[in-house]
Biopython code that builds the backbone (N, CA, C, O; Angstrom):
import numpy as np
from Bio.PDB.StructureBuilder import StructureBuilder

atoms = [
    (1, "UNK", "N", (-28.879, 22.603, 56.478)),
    (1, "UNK", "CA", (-28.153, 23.584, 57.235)),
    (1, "UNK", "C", (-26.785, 23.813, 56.601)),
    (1, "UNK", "O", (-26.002, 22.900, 56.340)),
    (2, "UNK", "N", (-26.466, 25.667, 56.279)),
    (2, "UNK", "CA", (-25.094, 25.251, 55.805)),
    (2, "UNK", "C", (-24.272, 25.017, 56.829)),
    (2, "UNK", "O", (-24.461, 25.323, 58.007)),
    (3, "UNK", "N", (-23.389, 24.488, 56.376)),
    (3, "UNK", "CA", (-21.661, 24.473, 57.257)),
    (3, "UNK", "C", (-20.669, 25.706, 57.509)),
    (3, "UNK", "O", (-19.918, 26.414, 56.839)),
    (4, "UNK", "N", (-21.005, 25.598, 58.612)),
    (4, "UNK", "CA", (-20.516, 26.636, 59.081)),
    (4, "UNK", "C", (-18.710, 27.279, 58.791)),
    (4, "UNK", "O", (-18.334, 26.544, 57.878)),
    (5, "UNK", "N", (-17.738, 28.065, 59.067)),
    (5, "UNK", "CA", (-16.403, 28.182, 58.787)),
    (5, "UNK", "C", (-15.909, 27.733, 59.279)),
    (5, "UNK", "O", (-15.019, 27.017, 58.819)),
    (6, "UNK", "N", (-16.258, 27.904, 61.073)),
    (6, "UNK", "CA", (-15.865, 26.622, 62.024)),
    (6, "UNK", "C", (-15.748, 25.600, 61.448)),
    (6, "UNK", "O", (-14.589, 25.404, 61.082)),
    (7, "UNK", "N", (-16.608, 24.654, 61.132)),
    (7, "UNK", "CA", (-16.735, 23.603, 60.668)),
    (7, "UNK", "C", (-15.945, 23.270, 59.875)),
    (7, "UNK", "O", (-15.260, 22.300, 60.201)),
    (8, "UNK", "N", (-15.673, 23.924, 58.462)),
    (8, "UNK", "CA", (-15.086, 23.542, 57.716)),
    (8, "UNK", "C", (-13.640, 23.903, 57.854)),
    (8, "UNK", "O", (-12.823, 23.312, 57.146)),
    (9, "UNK", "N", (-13.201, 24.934, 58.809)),
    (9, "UNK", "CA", (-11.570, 24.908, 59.573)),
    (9, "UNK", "C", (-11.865, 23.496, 60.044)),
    (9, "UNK", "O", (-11.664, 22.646, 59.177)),
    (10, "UNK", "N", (-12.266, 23.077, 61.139)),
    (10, "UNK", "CA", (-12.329, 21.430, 61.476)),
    (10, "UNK", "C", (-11.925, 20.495, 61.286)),
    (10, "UNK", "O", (-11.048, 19.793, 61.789)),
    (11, "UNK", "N", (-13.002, 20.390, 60.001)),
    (11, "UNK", "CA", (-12.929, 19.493, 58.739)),
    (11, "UNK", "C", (-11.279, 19.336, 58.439)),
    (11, "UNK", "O", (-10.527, 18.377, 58.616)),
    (12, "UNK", "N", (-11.073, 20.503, 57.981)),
    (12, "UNK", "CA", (-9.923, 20.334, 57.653)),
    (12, "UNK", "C", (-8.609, 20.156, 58.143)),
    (12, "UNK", "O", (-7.838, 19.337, 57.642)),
    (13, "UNK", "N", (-8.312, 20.895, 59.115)),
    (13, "UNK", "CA", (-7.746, 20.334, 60.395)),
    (13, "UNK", "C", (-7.909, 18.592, 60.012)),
    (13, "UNK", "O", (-7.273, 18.008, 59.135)),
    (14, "UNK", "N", (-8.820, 18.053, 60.826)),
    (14, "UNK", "CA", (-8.786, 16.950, 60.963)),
    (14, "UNK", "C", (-8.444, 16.159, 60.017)),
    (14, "UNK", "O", (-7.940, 15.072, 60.300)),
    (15, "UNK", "N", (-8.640, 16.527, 58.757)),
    (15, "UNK", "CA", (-7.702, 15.516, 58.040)),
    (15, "UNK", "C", (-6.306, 15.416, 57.659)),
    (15, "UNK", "O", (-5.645, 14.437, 57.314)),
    (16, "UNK", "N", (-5.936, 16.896, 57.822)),
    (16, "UNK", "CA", (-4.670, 16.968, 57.546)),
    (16, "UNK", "C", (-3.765, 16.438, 58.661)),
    (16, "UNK", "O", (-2.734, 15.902, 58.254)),
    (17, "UNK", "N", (-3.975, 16.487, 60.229)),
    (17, "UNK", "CA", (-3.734, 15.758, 61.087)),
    (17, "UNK", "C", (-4.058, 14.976, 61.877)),
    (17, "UNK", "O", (-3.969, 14.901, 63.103)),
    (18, "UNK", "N", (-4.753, 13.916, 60.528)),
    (18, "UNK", "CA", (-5.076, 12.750, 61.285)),
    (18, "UNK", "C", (-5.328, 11.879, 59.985)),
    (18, "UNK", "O", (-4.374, 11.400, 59.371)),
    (19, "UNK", "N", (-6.653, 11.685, 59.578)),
    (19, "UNK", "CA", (-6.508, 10.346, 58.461)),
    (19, "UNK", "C", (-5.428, 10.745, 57.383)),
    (19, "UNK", "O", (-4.719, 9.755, 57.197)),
    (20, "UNK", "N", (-4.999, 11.868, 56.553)),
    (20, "UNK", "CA", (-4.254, 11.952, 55.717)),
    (20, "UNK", "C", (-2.660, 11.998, 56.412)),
    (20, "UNK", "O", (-1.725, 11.555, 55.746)),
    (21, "UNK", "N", (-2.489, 12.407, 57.408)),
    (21, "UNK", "CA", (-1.091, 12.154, 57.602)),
    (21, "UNK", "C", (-0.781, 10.651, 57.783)),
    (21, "UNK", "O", (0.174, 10.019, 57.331)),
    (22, "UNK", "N", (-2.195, 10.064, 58.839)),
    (22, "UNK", "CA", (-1.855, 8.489, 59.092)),
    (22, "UNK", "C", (-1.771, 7.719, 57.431)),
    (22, "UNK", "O", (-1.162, 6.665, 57.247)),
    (23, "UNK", "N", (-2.265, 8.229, 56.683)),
    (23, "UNK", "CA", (-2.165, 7.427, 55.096)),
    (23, "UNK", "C", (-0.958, 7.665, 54.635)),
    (23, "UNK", "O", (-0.269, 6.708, 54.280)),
    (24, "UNK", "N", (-0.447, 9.034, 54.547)),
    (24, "UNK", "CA", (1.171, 9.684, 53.812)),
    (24, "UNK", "C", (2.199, 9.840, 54.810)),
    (24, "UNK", "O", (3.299, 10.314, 54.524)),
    (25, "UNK", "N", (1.917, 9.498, 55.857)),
    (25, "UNK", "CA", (2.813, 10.321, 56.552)),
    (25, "UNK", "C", (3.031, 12.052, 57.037)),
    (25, "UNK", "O", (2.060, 12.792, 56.886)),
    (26, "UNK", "N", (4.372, 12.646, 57.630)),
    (26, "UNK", "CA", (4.093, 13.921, 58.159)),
    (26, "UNK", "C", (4.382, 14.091, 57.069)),
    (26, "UNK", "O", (5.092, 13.376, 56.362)),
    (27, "UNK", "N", (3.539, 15.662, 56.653)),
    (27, "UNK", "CA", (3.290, 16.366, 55.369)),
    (27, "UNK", "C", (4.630, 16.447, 55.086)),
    (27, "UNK", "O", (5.030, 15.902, 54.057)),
    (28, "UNK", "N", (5.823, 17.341, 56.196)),
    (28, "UNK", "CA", (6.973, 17.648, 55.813)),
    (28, "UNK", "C", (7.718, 16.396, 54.968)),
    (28, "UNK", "O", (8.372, 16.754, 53.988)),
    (29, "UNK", "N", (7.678, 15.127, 55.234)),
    (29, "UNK", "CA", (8.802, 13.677, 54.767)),
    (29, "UNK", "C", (7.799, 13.507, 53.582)),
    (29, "UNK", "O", (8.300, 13.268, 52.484)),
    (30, "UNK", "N", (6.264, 13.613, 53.689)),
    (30, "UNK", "CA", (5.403, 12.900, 51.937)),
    (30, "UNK", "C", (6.070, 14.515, 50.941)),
    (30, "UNK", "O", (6.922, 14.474, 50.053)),
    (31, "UNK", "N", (5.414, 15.683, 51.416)),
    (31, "UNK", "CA", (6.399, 16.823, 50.354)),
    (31, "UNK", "C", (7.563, 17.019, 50.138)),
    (31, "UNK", "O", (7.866, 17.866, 49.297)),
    (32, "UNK", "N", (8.369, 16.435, 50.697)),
    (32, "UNK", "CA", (9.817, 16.628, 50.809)),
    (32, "UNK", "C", (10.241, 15.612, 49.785)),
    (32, "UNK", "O", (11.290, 15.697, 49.147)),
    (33, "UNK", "N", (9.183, 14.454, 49.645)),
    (33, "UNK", "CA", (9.645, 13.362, 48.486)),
    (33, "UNK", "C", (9.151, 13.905, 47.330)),
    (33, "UNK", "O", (9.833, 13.954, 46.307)),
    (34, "UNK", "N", (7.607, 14.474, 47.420)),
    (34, "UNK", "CA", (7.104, 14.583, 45.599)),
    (34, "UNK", "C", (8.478, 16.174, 45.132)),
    (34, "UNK", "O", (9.156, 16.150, 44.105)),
    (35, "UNK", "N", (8.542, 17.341, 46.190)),
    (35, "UNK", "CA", (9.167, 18.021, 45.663)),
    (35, "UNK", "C", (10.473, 17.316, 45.232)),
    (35, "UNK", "O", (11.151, 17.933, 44.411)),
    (36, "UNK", "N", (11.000, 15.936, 45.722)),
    (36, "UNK", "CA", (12.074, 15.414, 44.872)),
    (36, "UNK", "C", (12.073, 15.569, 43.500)),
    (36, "UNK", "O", (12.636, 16.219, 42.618)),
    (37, "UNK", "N", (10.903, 14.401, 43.716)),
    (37, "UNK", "CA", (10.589, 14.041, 42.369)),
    (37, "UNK", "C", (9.947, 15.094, 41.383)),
    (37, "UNK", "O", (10.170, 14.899, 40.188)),
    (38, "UNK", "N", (9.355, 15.937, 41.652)),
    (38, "UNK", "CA", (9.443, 17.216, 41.091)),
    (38, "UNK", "C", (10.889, 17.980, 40.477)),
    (38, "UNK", "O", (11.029, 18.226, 39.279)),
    (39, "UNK", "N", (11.451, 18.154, 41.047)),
    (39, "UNK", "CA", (12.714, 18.862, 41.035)),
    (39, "UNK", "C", (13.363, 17.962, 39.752)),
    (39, "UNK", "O", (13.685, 18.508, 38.696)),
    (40, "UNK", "N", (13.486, 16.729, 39.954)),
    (40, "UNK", "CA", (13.971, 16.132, 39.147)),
    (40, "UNK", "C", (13.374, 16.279, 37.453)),
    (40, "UNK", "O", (14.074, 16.572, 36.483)),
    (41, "UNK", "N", (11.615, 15.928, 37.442)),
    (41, "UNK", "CA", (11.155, 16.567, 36.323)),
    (41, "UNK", "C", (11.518, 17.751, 35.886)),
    (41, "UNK", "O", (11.952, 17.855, 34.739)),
    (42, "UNK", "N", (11.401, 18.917, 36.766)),
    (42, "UNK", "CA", (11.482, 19.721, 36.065)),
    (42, "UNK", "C", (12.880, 20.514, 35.987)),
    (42, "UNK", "O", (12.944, 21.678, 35.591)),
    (43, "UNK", "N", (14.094, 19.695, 36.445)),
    (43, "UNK", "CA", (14.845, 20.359, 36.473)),
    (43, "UNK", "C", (15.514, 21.569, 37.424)),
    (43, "UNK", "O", (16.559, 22.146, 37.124)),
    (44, "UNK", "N", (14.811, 21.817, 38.493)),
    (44, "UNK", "CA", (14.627, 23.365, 39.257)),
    (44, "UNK", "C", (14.399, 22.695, 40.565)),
    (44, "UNK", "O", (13.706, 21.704, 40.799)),
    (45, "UNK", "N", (15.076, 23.386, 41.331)),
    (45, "UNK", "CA", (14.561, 22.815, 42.894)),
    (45, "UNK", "C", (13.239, 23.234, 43.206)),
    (45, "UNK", "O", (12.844, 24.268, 42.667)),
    (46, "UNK", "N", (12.631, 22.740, 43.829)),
    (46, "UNK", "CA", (11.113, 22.469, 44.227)),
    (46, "UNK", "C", (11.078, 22.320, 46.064)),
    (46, "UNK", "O", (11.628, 21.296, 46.468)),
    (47, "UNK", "N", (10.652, 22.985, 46.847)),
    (47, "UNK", "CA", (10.473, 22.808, 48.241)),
    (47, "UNK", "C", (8.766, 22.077, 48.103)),
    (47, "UNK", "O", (7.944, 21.902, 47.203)),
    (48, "UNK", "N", (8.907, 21.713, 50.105)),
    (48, "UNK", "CA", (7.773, 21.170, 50.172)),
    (48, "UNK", "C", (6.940, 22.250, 50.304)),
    (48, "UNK", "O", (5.742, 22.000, 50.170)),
    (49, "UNK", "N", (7.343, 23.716, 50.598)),
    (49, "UNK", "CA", (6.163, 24.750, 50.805)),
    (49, "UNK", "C", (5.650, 24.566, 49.268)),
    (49, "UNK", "O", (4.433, 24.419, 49.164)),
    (50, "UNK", "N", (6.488, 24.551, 47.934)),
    (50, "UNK", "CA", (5.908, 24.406, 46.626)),
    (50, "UNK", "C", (5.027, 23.592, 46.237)),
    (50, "UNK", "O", (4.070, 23.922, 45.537)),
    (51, "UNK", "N", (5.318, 22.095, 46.770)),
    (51, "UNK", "CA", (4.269, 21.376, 46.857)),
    (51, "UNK", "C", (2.934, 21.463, 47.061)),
    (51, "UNK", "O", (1.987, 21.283, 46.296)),
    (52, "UNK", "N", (3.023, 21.910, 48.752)),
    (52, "UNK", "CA", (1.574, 22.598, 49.581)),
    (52, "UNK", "C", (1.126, 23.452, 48.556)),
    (52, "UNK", "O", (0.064, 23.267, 47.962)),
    (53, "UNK", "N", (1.939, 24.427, 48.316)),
    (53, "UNK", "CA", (1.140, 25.715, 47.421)),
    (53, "UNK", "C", (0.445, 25.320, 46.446)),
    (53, "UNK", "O", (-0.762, 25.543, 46.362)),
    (54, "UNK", "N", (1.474, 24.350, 45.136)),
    (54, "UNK", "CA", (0.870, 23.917, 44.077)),
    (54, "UNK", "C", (-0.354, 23.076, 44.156)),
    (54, "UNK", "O", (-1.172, 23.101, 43.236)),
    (55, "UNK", "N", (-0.551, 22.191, 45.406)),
    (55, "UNK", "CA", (-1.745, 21.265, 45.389)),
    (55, "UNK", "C", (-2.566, 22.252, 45.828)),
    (55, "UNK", "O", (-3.591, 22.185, 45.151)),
    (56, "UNK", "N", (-2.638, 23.161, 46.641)),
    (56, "UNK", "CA", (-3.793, 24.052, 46.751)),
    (56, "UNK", "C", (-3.885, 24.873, 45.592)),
    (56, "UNK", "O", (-5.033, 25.306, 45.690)),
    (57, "UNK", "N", (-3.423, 25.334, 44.613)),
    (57, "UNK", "CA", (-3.188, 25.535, 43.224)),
    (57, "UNK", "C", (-4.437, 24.963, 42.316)),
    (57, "UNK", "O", (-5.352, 25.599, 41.794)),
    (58, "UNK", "N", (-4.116, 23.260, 42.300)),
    (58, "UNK", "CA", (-4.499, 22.183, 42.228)),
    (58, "UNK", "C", (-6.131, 22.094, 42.440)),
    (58, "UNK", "O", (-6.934, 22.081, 41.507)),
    (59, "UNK", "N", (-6.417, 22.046, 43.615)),
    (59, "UNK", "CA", (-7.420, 22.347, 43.734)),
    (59, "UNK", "C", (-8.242, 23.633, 43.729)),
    (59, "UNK", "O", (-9.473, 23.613, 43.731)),
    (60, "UNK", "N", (-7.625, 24.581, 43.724)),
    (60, "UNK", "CA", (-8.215, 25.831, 43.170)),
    (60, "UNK", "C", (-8.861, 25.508, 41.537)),
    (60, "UNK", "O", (-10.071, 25.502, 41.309)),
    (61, "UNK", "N", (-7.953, 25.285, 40.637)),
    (61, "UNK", "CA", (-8.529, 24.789, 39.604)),
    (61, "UNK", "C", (-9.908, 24.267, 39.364)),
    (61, "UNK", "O", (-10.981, 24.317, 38.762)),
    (62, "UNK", "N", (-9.277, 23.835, 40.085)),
    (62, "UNK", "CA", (-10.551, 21.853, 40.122)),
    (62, "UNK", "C", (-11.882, 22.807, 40.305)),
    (62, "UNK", "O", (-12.799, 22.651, 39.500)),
    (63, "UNK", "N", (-12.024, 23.935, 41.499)),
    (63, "UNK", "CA", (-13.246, 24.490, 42.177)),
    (63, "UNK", "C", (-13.772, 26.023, 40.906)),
    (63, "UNK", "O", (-14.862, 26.595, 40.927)),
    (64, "UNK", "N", (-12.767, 26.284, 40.081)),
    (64, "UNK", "CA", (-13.145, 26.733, 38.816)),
    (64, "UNK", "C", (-14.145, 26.421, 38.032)),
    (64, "UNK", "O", (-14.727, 27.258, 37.342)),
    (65, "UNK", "N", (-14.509, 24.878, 38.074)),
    (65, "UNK", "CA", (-15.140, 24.378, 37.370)),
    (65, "UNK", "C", (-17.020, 24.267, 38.402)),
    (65, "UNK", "O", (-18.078, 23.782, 38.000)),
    (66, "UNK", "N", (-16.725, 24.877, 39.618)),
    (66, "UNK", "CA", (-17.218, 24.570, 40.415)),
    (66, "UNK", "C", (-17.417, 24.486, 41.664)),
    (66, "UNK", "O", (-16.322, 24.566, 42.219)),
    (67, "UNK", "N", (-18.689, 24.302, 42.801)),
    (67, "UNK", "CA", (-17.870, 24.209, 43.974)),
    (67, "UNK", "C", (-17.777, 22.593, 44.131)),
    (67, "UNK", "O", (-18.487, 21.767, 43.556)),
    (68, "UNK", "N", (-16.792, 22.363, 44.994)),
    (68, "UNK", "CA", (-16.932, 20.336, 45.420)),
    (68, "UNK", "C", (-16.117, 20.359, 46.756)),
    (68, "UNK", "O", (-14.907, 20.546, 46.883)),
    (69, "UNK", "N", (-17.240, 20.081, 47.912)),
    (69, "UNK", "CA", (-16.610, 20.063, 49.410)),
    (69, "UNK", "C", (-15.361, 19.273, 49.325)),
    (69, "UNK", "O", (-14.549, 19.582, 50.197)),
    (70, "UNK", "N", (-15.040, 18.475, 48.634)),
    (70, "UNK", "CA", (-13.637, 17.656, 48.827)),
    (70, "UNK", "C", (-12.273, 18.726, 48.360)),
    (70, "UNK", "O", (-11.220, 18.748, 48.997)),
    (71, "UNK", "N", (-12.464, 19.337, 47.482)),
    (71, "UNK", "CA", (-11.645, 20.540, 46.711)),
    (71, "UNK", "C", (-11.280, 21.605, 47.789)),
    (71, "UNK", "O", (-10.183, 22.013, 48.169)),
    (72, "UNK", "N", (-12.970, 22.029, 48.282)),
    (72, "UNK", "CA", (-12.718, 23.466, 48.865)),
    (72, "UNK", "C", (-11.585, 22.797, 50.524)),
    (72, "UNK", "O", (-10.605, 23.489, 50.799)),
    (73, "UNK", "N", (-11.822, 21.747, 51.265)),
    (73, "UNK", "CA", (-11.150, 21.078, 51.956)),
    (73, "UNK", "C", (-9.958, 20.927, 52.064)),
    (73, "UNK", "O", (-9.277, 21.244, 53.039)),
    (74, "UNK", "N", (-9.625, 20.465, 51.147)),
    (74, "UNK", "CA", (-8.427, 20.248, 50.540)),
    (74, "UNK", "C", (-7.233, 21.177, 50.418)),
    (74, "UNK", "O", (-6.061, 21.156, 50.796)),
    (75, "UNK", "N", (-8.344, 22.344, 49.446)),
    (75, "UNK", "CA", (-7.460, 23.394, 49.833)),
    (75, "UNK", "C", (-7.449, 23.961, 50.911)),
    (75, "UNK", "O", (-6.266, 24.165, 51.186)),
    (76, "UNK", "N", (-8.148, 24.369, 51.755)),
    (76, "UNK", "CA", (-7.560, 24.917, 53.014)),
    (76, "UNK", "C", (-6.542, 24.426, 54.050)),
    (76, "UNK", "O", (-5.942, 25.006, 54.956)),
    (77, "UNK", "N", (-6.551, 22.985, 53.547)),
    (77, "UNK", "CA", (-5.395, 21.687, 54.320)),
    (77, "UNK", "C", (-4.663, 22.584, 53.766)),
    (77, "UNK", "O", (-4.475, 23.676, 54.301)),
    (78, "UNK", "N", (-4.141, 22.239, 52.597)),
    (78, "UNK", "CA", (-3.188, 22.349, 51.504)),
    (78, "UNK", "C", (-2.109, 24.018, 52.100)),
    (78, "UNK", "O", (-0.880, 24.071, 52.130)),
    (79, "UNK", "N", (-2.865, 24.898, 52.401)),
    (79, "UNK", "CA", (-2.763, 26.254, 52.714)),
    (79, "UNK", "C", (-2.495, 26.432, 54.224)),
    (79, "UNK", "O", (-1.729, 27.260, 54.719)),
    (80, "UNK", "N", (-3.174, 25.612, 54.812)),
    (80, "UNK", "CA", (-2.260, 25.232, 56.142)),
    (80, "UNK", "C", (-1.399, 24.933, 56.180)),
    (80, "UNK", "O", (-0.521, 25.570, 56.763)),
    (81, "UNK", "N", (-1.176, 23.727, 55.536)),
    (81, "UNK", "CA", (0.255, 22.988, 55.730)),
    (81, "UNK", "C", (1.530, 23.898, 54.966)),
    (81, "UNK", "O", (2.637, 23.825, 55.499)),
    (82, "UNK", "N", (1.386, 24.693, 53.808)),
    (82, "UNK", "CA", (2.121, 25.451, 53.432)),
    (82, "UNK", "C", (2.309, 26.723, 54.318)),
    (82, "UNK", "O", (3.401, 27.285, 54.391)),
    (83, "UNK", "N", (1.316, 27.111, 54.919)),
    (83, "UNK", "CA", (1.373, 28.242, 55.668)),
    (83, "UNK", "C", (2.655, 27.901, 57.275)),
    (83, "UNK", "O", (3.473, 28.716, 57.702)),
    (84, "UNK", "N", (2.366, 26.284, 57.893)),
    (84, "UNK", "CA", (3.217, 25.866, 58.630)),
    (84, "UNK", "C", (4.865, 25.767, 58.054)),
    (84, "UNK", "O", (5.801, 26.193, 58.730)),
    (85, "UNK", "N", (5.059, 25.073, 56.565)),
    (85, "UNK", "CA", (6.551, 24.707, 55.988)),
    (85, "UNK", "C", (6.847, 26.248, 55.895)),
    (85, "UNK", "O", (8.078, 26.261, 55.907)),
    (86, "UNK", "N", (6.462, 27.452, 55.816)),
    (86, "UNK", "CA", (6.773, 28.056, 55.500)),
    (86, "UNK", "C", (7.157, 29.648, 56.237)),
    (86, "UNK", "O", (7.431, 30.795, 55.884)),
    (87, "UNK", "N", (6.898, 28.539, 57.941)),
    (87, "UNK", "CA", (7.003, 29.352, 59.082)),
    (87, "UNK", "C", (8.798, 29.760, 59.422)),
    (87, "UNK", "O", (9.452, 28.741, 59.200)),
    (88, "UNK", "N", (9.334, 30.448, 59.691)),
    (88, "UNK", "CA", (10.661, 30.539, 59.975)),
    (88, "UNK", "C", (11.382, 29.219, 61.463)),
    (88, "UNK", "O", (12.571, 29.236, 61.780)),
]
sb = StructureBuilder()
sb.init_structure("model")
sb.init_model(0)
sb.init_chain("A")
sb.init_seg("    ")
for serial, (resi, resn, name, xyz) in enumerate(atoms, 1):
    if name == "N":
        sb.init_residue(resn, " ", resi, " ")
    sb.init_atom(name, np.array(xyz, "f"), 0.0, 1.0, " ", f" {name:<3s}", serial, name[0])
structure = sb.get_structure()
């Protein structure tokens, strides 16, 4: 049976607020550190919406090569959570 859109909104949902935040923490304090450390590489300030964006980026790539339920997931977290940092 495929999986439905429901489903995979869900899916994703649920990890982004729940096992992956309980592992990193709230998205805003874990992106707020890599865009540190970002910023610092590259020189250029880096927000956490950049983060969100770039890892859904990230996995866009990855699903180039292919489809892989962990990727397509991922990114829609990824696009949430940027879509929230990036609310007024």
């Amino acid at each position: 049976m495929e999986k439905t859109r429901a489903q995979t909104l869900s899916e994703a949902h649920e990890l982004i607020t729940g096992e992956r935040e309980q592992q990193y923490g709230a998205p805003e304090e874990s992106f707020g550190k890599i865009a540190q450390l970002w910023s610092m590489y590259l020189r250029r300030p880096v927000t956490a919406y950049d983060v969100a964006f770039m890892l859904h980026l990230l996995k866009t790539g990855r699903l180039m090569n292919g489809f892989h339920k962990d990727s397509n997931v991922d990114s829609i977290g990824y696009l949430a959570l940027a879509s929230e940092m990036a609310a007024p």
